[in-house]
C-alpha positions in Angstrom: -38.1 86.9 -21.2 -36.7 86.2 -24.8 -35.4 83.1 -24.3 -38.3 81.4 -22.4 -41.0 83.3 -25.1 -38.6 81.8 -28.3 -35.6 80.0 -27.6 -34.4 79.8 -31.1 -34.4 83.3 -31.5 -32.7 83.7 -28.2 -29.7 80.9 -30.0 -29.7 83.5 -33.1 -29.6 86.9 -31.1 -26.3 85.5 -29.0 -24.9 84.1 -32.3 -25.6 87.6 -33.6 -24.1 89.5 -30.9 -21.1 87.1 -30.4 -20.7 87.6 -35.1 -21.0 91.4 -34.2 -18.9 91.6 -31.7 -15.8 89.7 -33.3 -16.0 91.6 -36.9 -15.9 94.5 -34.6 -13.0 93.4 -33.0 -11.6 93.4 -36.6 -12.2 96.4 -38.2 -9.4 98.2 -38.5 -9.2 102.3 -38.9 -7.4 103.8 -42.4 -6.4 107.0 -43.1 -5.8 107.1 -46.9 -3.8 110.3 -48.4 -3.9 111.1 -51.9 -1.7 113.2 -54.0 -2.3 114.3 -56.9 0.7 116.3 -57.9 2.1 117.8 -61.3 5.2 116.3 -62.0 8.8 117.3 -64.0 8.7 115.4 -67.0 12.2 113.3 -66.8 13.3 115.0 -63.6 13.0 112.3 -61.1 15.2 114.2 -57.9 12.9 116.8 -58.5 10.1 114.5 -58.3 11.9 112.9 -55.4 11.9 116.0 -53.6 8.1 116.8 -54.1 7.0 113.2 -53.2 9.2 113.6 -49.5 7.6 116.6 -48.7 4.5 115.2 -49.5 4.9 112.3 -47.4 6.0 114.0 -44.3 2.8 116.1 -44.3 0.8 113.2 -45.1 2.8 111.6 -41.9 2.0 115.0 -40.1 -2.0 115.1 -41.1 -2.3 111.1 -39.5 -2.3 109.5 -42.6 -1.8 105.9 -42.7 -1.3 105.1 -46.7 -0.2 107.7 -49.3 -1.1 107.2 -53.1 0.5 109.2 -55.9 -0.5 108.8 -59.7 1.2 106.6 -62.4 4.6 107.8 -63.2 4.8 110.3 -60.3 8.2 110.1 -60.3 9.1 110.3 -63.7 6.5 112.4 -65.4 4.0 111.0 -68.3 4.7 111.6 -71.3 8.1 110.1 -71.5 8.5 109.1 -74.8 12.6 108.5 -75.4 13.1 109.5 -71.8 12.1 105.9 -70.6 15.7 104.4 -70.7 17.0 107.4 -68.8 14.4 107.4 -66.0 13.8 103.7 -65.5 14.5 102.2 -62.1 14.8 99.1 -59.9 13.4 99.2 -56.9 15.3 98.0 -54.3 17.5 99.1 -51.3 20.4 100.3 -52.9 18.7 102.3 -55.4 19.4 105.8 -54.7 15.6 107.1 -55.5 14.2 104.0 -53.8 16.7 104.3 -50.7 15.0 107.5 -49.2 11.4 106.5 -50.4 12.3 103.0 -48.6 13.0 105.3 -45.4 10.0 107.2 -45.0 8.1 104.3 -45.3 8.7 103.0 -42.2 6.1 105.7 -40.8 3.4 105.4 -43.6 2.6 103.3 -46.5 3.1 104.5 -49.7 2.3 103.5 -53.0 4.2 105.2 -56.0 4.5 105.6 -59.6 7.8 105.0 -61.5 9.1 102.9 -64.8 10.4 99.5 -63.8 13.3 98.0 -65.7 13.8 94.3 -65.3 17.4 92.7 -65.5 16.5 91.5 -69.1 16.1 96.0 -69.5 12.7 95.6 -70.5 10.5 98.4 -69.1 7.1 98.4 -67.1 5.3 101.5 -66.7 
């Protein structure tokens, strides 16, 4: 009855259904943990620790991405402790190396001080 009474609304309900139905097909589902933890200042296998426990009960509750706070592995107010907490992220780094690991279930998105091969640092 549509599409005898207006045909070009007919065209544009179709056209609607079909742009429904594919942006439909492409929403995705999130889960999004945060934690908002207090932190040892300077004690990053403390830290360490806290953010794997955290992560497997993140992992447990369904979560799909984890977000801690800025320096959540090192603390805040670092001050001189920068050059001792600093890190590299990679595989072989022994705080990145079991973070790396539980990542495989759930992303997670941390905060630390980056040192660069020229030993600048990025908080």
């Amino acid at each position: 009855m549509i599409r005898e009474s207006n045909p070009a609304w007919y065209d544009y309900f179709i056209a609607l259904n079909s742009y429904l139905y594919q942006v439909h097909t492409l929403i995705m589902k999130l889960s999004i943990a945060l934690a908002q933890i207090n932190t040892y200042l300077g004690d990053v296998p403390a830290n360490l620790e806290k953010h794997l426990s955290l992560i497997k009960d993140a992992r447990t509750a369904g979560a799909d991405l984890l977000i801690f706070p800025e320096l959540s592995l090192t603390g805040y107010v670092l001050q001189d402790l920068v050059p001792a907490v600093a890190h590299q992220p990679d595989k072989d780094d022994p705080v990145f190396q079991p973070l790396l690991k539980a990542s495989q279930d759930i992303d997670l998105m941390v905060g630390f001080v980056d040192e660069d091969e020229r030993h600048r640092f990025y908080i």
